[in-house]
C-alpha positions as CSV (number, residue, x, y, z in Angstrom):
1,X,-44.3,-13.0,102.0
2,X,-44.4,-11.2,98.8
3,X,-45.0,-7.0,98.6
4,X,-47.5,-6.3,96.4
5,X,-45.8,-4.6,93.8
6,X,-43.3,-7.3,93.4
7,X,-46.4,-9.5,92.8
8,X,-47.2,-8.1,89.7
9,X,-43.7,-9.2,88.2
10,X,-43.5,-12.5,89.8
11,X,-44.4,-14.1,86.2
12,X,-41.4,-12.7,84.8
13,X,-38.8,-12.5,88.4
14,X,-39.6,-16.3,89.1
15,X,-38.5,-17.7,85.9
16,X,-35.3,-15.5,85.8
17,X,-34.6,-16.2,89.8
18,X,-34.6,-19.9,88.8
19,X,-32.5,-19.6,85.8
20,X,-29.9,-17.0,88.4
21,X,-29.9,-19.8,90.6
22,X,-28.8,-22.2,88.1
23,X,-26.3,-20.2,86.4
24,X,-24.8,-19.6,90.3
25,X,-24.4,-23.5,90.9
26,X,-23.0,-24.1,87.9
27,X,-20.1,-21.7,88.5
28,X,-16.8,-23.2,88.6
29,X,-15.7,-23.0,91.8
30,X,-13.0,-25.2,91.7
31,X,-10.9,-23.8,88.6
32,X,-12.3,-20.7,87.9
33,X,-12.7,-20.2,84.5
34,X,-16.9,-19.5,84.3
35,X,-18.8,-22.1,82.9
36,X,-16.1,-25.6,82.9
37,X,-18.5,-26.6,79.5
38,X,-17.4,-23.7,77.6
39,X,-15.8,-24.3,74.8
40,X,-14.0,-20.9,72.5
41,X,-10.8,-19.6,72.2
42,X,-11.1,-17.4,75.0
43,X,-8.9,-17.4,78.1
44,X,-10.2,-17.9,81.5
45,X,-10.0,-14.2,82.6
46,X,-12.3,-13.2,79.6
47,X,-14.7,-16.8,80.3
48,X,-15.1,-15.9,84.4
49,X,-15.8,-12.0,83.4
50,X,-18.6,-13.0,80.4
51,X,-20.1,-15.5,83.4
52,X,-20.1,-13.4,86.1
53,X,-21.9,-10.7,83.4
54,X,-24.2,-13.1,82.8
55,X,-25.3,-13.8,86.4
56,X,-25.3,-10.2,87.0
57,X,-27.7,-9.8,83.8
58,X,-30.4,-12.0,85.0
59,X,-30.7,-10.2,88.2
60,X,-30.2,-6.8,87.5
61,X,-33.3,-7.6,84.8
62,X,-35.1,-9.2,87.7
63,X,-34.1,-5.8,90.0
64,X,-35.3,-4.0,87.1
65,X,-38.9,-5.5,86.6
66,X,-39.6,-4.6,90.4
67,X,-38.2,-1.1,90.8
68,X,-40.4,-0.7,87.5
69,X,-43.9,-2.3,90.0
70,X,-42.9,-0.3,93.0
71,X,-42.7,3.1,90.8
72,X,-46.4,2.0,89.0
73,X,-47.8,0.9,92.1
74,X,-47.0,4.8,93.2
75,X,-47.8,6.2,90.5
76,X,-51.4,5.0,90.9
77,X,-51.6,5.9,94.2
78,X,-50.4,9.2,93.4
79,X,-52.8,9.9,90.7
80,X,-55.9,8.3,93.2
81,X,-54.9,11.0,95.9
82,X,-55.4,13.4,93.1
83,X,-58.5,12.4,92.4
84,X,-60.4,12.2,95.3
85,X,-59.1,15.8,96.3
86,X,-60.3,17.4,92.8
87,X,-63.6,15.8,93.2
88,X,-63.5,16.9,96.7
89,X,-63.1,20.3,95.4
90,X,-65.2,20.6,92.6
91,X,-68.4,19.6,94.8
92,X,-67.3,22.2,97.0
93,X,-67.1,24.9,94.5
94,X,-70.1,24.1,93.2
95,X,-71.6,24.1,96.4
96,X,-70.5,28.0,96.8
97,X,-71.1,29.0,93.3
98,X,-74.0,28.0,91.0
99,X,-71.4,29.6,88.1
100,X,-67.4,29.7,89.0
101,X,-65.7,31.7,86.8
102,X,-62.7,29.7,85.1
103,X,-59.9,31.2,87.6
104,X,-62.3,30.1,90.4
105,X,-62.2,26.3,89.0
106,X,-58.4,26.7,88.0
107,X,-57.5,27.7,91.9
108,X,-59.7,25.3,93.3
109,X,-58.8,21.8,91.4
110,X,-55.0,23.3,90.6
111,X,-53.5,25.6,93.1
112,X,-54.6,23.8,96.4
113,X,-51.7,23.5,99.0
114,X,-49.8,19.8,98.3
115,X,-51.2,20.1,94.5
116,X,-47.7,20.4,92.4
117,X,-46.4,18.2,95.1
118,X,-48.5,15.6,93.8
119,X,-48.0,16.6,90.2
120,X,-44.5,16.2,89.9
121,X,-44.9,12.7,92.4
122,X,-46.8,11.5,89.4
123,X,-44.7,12.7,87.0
124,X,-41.5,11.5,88.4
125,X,-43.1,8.3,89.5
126,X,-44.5,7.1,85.5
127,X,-40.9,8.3,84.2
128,X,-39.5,5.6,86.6
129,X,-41.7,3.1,86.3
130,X,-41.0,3.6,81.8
131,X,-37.5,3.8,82.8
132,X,-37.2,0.8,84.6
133,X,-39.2,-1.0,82.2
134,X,-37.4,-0.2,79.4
135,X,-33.9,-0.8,81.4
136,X,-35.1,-4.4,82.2
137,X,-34.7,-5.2,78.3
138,X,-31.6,-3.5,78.0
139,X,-30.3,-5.9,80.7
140,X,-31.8,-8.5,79.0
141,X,-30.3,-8.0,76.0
142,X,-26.9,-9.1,77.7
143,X,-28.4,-12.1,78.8
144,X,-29.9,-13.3,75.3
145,X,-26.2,-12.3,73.6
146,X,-24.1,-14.5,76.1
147,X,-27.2,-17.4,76.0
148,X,-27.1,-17.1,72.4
149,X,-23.9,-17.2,72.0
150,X,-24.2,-14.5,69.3
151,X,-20.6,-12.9,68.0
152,X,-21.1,-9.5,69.3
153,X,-18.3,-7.7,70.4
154,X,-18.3,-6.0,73.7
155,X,-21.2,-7.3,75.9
156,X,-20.6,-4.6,78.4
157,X,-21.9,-1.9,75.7
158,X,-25.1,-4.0,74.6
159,X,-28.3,-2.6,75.3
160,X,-32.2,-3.6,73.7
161,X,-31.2,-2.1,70.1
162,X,-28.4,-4.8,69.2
163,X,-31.2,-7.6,69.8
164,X,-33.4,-6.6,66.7
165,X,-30.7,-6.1,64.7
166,X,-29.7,-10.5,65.2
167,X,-33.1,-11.0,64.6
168,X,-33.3,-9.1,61.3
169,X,-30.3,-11.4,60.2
170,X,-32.0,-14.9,60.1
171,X,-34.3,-13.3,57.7
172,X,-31.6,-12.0,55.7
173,X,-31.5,-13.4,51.5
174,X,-27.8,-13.1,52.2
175,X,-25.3,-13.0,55.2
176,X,-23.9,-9.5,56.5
177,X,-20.0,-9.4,56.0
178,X,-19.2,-10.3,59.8
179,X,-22.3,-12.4,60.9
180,X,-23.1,-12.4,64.2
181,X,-25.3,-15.2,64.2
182,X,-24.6,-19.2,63.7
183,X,-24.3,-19.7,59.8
184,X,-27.5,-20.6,58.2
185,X,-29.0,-24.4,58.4
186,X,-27.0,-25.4,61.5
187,X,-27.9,-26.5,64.9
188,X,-26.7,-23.9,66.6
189,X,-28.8,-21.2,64.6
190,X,-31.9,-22.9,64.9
191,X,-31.2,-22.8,68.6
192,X,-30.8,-19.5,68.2
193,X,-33.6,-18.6,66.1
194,X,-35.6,-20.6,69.3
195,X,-33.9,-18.2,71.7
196,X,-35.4,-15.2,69.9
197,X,-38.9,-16.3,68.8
198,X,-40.8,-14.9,70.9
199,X,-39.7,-11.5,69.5
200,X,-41.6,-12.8,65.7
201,X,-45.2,-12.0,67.8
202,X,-45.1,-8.9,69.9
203,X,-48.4,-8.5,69.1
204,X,-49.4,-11.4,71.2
205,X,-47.7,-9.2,74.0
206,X,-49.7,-5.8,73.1
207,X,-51.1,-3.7,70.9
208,X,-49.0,-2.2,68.1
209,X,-45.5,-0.7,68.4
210,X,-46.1,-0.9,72.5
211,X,-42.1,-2.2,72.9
212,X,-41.3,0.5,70.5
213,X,-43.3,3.0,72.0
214,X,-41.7,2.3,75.9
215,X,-38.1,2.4,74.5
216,X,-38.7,5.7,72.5
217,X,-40.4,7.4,75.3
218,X,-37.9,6.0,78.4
219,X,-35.2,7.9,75.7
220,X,-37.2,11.4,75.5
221,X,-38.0,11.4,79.1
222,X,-34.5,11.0,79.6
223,X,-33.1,13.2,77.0
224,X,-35.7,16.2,75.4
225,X,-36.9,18.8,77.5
226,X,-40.7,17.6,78.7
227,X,-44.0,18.1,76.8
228,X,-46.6,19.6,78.0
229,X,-48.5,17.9,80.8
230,X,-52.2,17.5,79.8
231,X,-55.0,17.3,82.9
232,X,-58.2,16.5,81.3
233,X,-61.3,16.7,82.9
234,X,-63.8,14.1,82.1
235,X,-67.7,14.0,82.9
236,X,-67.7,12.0,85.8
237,X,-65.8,14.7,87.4
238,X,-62.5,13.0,87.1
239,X,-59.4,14.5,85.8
240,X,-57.2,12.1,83.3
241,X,-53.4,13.0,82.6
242,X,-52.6,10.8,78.9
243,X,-49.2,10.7,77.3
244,X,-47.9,11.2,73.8
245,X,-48.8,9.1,70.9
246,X,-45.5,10.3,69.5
247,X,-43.0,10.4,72.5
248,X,-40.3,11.7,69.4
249,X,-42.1,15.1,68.6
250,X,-42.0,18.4,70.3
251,X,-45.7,19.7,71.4
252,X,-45.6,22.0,68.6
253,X,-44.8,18.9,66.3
254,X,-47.5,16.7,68.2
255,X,-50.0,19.2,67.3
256,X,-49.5,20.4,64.1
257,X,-48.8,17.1,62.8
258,X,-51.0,14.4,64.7
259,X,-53.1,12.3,62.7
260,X,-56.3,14.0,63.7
261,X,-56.8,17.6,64.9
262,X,-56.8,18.3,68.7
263,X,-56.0,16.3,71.9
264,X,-57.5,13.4,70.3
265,X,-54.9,12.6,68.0
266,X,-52.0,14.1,70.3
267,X,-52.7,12.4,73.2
268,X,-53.5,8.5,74.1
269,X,-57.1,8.1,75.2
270,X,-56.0,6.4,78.4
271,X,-55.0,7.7,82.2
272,X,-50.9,7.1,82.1
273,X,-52.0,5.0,84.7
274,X,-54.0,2.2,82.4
275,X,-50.6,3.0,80.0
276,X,-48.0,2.0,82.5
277,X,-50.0,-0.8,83.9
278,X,-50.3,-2.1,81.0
279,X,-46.9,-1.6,79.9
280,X,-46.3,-3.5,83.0
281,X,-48.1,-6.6,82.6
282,X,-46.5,-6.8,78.4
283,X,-43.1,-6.3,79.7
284,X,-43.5,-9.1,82.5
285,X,-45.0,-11.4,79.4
286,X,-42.4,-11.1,76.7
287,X,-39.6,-11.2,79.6
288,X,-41.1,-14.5,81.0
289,X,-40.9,-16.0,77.6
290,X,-37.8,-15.1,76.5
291,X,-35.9,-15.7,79.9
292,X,-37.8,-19.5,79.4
293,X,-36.4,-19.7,75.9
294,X,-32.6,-18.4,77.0
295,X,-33.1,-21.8,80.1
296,X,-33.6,-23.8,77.6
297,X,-31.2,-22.4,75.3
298,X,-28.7,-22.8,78.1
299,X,-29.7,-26.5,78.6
300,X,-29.3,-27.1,75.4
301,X,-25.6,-25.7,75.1
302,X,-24.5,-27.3,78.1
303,X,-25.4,-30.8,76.9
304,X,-24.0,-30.1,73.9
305,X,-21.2,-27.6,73.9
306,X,-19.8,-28.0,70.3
307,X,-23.2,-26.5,69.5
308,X,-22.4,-22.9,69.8
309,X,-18.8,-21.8,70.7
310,X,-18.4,-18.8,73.9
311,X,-16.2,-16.4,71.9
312,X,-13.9,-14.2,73.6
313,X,-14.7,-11.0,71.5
314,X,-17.9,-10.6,73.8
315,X,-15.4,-9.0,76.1
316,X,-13.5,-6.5,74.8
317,X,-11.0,-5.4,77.7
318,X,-10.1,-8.0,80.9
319,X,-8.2,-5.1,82.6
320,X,-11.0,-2.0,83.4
321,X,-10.3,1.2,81.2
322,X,-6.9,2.4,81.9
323,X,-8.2,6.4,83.6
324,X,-9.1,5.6,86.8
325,X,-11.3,8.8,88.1
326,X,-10.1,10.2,91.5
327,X,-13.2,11.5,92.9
328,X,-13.5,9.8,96.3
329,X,-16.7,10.9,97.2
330,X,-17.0,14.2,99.6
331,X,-15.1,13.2,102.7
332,X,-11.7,14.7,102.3
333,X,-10.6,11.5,101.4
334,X,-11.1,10.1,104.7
335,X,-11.4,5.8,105.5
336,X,-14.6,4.9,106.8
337,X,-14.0,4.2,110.4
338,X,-14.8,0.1,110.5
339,X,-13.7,-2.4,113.0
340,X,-10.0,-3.5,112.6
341,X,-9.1,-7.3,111.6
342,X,-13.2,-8.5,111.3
343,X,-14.4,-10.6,108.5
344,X,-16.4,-10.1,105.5
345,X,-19.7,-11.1,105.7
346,X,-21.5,-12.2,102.9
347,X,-24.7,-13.7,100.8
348,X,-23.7,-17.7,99.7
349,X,-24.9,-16.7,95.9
350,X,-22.0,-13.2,96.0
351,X,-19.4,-15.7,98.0
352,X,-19.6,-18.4,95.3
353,X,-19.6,-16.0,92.2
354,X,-16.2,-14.5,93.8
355,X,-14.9,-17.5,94.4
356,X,-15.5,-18.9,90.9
357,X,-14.0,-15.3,89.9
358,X,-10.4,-16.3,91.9
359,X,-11.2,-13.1,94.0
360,X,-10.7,-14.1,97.7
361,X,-7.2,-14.4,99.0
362,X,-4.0,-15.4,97.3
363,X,-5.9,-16.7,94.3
364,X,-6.9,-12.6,93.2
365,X,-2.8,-12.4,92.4
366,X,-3.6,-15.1,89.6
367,X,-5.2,-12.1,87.8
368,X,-2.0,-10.2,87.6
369,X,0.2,-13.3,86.2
């Protein structure tokens, strides 16, 4: 049985489950060393770390796409609550007083006990819900560099903004001094350019700038100091609460420089719930059809390895960074108290990715030779 909220993804999380699956069987158990079709100069150690990224990639995008549903899904539900109490209330201030005063209407639909509760619930909830959308591309990035096979150094670092910037290079008149891409004209760049073609019409996805829009709002929700929070109240006695047009500007920007005067041109003429559901079902869209591009992508290399060579400069470092931190967490440095000599239990898809790693046993000293 499926929850609800995860429903709403399902489009998106069943074509990336599949392709998690696939990537997990096709682990080399036996030798360790990734993906046995790999061709590159890299050395095992660097080929079972960009594999067991890769895995991780998909379903962290996947984990992603329904944190994002769950935190919409409350978010709705939230601003519902709200709205049956501030109808509630204005019927029952207008059944007191032919005229309220504005204080009277401000206390009554406002400053009810459980009110800012809900406010910041709201609030909270459509920041996670932007957040987790916008995180499920930068996961996804990883995934389309390591499909792709694109020369990027340091897949560990990628996030959504390096994935433009390969587009933006098959349309180049002349290559960038360290291409990242296949070189123009050969197989393996048109089965890049595949890989990435869904990206040529967001605006089958959308309306204008909406990917833009999610990614520059997750980053000033999560870095500038909030705007101000707009409750409008509508005729049919129900109370909106839009976001920015601009997510970039300060208020004082948004109103001084909007493209017409007021709210109007401030604000989007939408409930952030319509906004974020419809965020929602664009992000679960574009992600289905590029996660069915990077299967088939991946089908192709495999059948075909010369195509598009796994280099080794995706991973930067095969040791972690040298300072190791030495907070242990708040217990005085204290072992959790677990059973002596019992056995680690775990999932068959985490068993298999650490035994294709050389992890279990005497086969994790092979990392240190």
């Amino acid at each position: 049985m499926v929850d609800d909220y995860a429903a709403r993804v399902r489009g998106a999380t069943d074509v990336l489950g599949k392709l998690f699956n696939d990537l997990v069987a096709q682990l080399d158990v036996e030798q360790g060393t990734g993906f046995d079709w790999w061709v590159g100069e890299a050395d095992w150690k660097t080929r079972v770390l960009i594999a067991d990224y890769l895995v991780q990639s998909v379903h962290g995008t996947s984990a992603s796409l329904c944190s994002a549903a769950l935190a919409a899904r409350e978010h709705a539900q939230v601003r519902y609550s709200r709205q049956v109490r501030v109808k509630g209330a204005i019927e029952s201030l207008r059944r007191r007083s032919v005229r309220a005063s504005a204080e009277e209407f401000a206390r009554a639909v406002f400053d009810a006990p459980g009110d800012r509760e809900r406010d910041l619930r709201a609030a909270t909830s459509a920041e996670h819900a932007l957040f987790h959308l916008a995180q499920a591309f930068d996961r996804l990035a990883a995934v389309l560099v390591i499909v792709g096979g694109f020369r990027v150094a340091n897949v560990e670092t990628v996030d959504w903004k390096v994935v433009p910037k390969l587009l933006s290079e098959f349309g180049a008149s002349e290559p960038p001094n360290k291409p990242r891409t296949e070189p123009g004209g050969s197989p393996g760049r048109a089965l890049q350019v595949d890989l990435l073609e869904p990206l040529t019409r967001l605006g089958d996805y959308g309306p204008p700038d909406w990917l833009k829009w999610l990614r520059e709002t997750r980053n000033a929700m999560t870095h500038r100091p909030p705007g101000t929070q707009w409750g409008i109240l509508l005729k049919d006695r129900t109370i909106v609460h839009p976001l920015f047009q601009q997510p970039k500007w300060s208020t004082v920007q948004t109103m001084v420089y909007a493209a017409r005067p007021g709210l109007n041109g401030a604000l989007l003429q939408e409930d952030s719930v319509r906004t974020i559901d419809g965020l929602c079902d664009s992000t679960v869209e574009l992600i289905r059809d590029l996660t069915s591009a990077a299967a088939s992508c991946w089908e192709r290399r495999r059948s075909e390895p010369t195509l598009i060579a796994q280099d080794g400069m995706q991973w930067r470092d095969v040791e972690p960074a040298k300072e190791r931190l030495e907070f242990r967490g708040f217990n005085d440095g204290r072992m959790l108290n677990v059973p002596p000599g019992g056995d680690l239990h775990m999932n068959p898809t985490d068993a298999r990715r650490l035994a294709a790693a050389r992890i279990p046993d005497a086969a994790r000293a092979k990392w240190f030779t």
